[in-house]
N, C-alpha and C positions, 0 to 999 in steps of 0.2 A: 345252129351256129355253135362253132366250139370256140372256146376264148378261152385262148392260151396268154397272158402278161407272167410278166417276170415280178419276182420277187420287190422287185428296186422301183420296179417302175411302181406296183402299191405301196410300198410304205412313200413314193414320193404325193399316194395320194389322188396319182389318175385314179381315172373315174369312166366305168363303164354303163353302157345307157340297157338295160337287162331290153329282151325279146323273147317272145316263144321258142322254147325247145334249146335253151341256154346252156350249154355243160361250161364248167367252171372248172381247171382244172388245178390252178395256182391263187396264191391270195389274190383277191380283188373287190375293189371297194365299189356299189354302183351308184350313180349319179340320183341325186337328190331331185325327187317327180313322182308325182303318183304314175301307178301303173299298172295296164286290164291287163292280163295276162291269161292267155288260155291253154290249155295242155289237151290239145285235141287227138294224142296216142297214146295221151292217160297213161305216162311215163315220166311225168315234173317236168312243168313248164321251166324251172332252171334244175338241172341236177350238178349237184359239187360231188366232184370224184376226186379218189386219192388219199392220202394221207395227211392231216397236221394242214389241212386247206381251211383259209379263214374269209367268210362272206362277210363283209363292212354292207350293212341294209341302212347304216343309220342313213335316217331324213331323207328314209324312200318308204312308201308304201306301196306296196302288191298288194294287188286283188284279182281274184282268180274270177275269171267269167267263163259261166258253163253256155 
């Protein structure tokens, strides 16, 4: 999944719910939940790409399950 949000839409504060194989390519804050997460092509299960891109994890926890 590629998850593209706009600038506006994170500082208003959406909230994206993270999945395997995540690319991030603008600010984005994700929703507060724990979360198994696995990277089965061993490439980050979220990768942020880009320049000056800001991940908001507060009051989310990942954990990676092999």
């Amino acid at each position: 999944m590629i998850l593209t949000t706009d600038a506006t839409s994170a500082r208003n504060r959406n909230s994206v719910q993270p999945e395997n194989n995540l690319t991030i390519t603008q600010d984005t804050r994700l929703c507060a939940d724990n979360y198994n997460l696995r990277d089965p092509g061993r490439d980050g299960a979220i990768r942020v790409t880009g320049n000056n891109v800001t991940l908001d994890c507060r009051d989310s926890e990942l954990v990676g399950v092999a």
